[in-house]
N, C-alpha and C positions, 0 to 999 in steps of 0.2 A: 594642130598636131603636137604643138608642146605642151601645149595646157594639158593634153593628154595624158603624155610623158609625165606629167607631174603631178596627177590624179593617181594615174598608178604604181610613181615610185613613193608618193605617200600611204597607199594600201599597201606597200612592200615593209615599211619601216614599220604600221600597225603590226602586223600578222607577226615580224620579226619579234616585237614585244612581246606578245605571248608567249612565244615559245621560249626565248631568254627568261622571261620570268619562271616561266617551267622549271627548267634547268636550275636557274639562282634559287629556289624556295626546297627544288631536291638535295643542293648542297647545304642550306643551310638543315634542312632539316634531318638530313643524312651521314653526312661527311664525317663527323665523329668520330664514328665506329669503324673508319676503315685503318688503321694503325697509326706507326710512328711515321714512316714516309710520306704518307698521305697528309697527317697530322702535319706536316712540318711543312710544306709544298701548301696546303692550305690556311695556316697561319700567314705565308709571304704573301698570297694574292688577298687575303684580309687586311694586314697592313697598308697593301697596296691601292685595296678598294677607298680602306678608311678616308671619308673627309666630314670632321664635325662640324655642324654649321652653329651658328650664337641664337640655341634655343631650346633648351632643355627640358620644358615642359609645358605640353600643350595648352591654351586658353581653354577648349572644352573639356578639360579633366581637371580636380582637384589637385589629385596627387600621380603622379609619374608613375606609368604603368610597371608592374610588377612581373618579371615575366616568372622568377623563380616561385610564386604562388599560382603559376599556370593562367595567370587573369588573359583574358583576350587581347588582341594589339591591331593594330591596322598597317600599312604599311599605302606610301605614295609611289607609285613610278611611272620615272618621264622617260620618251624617249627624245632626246635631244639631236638634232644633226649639228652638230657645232661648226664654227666656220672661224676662220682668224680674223681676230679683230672684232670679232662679232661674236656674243652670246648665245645666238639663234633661237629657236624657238623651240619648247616642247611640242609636238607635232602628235604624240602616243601619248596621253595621261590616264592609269592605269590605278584604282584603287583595288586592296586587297586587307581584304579583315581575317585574320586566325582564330578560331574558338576551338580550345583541344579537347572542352568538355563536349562540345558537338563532334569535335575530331572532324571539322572541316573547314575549307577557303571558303571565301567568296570572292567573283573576280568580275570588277565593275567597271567596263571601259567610258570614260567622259569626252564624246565628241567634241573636236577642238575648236570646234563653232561655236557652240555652247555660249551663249551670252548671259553674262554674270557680272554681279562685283567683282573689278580687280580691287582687293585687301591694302591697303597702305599707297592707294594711285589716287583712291577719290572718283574713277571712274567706271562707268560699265563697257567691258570690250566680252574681246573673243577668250577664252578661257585659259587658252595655250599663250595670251600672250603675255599675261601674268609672270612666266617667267624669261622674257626679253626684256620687262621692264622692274624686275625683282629678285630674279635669280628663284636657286628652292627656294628658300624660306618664304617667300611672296605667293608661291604657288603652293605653298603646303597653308598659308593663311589664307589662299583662295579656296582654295579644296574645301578646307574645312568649313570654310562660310557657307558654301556652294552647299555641303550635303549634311552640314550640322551635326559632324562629328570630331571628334579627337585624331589627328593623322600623327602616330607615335614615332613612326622610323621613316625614311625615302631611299629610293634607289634610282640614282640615275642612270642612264645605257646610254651609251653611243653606238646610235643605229650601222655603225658600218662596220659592226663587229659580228652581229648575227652570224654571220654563215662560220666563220672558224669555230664560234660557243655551239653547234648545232654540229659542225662537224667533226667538233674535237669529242663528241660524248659516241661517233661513230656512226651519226646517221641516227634513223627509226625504221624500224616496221609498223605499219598499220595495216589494216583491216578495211578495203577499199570496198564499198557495196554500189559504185556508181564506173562505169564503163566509158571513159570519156578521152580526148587528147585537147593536151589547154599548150600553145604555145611552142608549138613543136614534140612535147612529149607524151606518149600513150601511155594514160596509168588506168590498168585492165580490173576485173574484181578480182576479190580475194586477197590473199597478203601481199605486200609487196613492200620492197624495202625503198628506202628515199633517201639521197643524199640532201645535205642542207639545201644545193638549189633546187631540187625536184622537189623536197619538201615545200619549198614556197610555193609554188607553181600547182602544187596539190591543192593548197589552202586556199588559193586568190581565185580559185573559176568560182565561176557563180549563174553567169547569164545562160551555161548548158546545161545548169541542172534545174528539174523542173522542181525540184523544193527549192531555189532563191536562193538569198542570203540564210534560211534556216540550214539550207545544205551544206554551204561553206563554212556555217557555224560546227557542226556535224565533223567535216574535216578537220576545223582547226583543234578538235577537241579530242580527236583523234591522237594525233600527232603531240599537242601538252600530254596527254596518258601516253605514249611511246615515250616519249624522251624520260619519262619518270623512269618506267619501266625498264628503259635500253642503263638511266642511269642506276639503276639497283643493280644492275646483272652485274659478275664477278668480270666479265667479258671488257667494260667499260675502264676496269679498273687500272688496265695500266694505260690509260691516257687521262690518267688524274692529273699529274703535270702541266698536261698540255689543255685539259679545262681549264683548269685553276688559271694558267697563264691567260689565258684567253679572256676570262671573267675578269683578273687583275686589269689589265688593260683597257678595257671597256665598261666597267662599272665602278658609279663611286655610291656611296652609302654611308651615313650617319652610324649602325649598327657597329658595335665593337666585339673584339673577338669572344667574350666571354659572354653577352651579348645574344651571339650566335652558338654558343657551347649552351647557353641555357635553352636555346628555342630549339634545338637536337634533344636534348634530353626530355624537355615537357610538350615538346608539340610537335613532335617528331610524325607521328601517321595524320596528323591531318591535314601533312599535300600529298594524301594518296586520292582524296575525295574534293576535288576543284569541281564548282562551281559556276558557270558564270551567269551575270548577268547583265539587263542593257536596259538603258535610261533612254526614254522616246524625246520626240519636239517637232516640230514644226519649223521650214525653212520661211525664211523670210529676208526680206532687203531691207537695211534702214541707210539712207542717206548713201545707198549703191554700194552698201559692201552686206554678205551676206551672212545673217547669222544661223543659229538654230535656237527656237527660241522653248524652254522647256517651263511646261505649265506649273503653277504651286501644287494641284493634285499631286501630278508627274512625281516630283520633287520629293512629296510627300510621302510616297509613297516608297521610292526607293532610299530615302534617309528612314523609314520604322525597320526597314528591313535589315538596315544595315546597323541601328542601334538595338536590334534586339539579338544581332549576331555576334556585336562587341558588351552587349548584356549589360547596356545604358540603361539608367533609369529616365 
């Protein structure tokens, strides 16, 4: 029963990353353009977010991504459940590449099993624990090993913030095409609106829909396009405050304010066109702990993809 409990409060804290990341990529790529109060309540939870780590430019790039020439960029994010005294573990590891000349994301989630080089340990572990034993910079030198590219900026989240970042932009409307009750609540077809915990609760069913996991994919994609959408409307706007606070609190990030003034200005519409994508493997046991083990094709495959969308040579 608790092993249970603990299967599905970690599909709780995934599904929370997306949609936090939603939101975090609508302000940065948005927020600009909404005045001087906006302007000013957005600068504090940027200071707030700000934390630079000692690493200024990536092993896989020559020179330090440009963002004022509109060049492409990647972005790492962990979801961390942090504990005192303890570092804890990235549990959500989430890559995202920007290309404004395609004017779109990609959004690549890396199972936390995932057996790889940990970067600067010497050894091969579980992917997420890369940063229990390195903090970012350990995990963004794994990532990069892991997928053979440049990771420019990270964003960390602390997963018990979800539901205020979701409910402070007012909830979402989607677009339900499946007639179901997950959990105590009936969500019927056609529109219907979602508070952040119905929202969750929309995204996590899977075993009653007869599309699987493609279904719940379906959902959670749903809901990343609402929350953009709920965040453009003028309606959102006066609980700018109350996001902004909400995000201060709960995410930190290398990106500086100006940083974030330039990826508004150059790559502004392309988080209206998200992406995602998913990296397969094979379960297996080595020495009774369990990993997931992803083939060099695998690998292969989704590293050309992701260097031809940051336009590596």
């Amino acid at each position: 029963m608790r092993v249970e409990k603990r299967k599905k409060k970690k599909k709780k804290k995934r599904t929370w990353l997306r949609i936090t990341g939603a939101v975090l990529l609508l302000l940065i790529f948005g927020a600009g353009a909404y005045g001087y109060s906006v302007y000013k309540s957005f600068t504090n939870a940027v200071e707030a977010m700000h934390h630079p780590i000692d690493r200024k430019t990536s092993e896989k790039r020559k020179e330090q991504v440009a963002l004022e020439k509109k060049q492409p960029f990647s972005v790492l994010m962990l979801g961390v459940d942090e504990r005192k005294g303890d570092r804890g573990r990235s549990d959500t590891i989430i890559v995202l590449t920007v290309n404004p000349n395609k004017n779109s994301v990609k959004m690549l989630s890396i199972p936390r099993d995932t057996r790889t080089e940990i970067v600067g340990k010497g050894t091969e572990d579980k992917i997420n624990h890369a940063y229990a034993f390195g903090g970012v910079e350990m995990s963004i030198a794994t990532v990069e090993n892991f997928l053979d590219i440049p990771i420019d900026y990270y964003m960390q989240i602390n997963m018990e913030g979800f539901k205020d970042i979701l409910d402070a932009v007012g909830g979402v409307t989607v677009n339900n095409d499946l007639d179901f009750t997950y959990e105590g609540v009936h969500f019927p077809k056609g529109e219907i609106t979602l508070n952040g915990e119905k929202a969750l609760k929309f995204s996590r069913m899977r075993y009653d829909d007869p599309r699987g996991d493609y279904g719940r994919q379906l959902r959670q994609r749903e809901i990343i396009q609402a929350v953009i959408k709920e965040g453009a409307s003028l309606s959102t706007l006066t609980n700018y405050d109350e996001i902004f606070k909400a995000l201060g609190s709960n995410v930190k990030t290398n990106l500086t304010f100006d940083e974030m003034v330039q990826i508004q200005k150059n790559y502004k519409t392309a988080g209206n066109h998200i992406e995602q994508m998913t990296i397969k493997g094979n379960g297996t046991r080595i020495n009774g702990v369990f990993y997931l083990i992803v083939s060099d094709k695998e690998k292969q495959r989704v590293q050309s993809e992701l260097k031809k969308h940051l336009e590596l040579n």
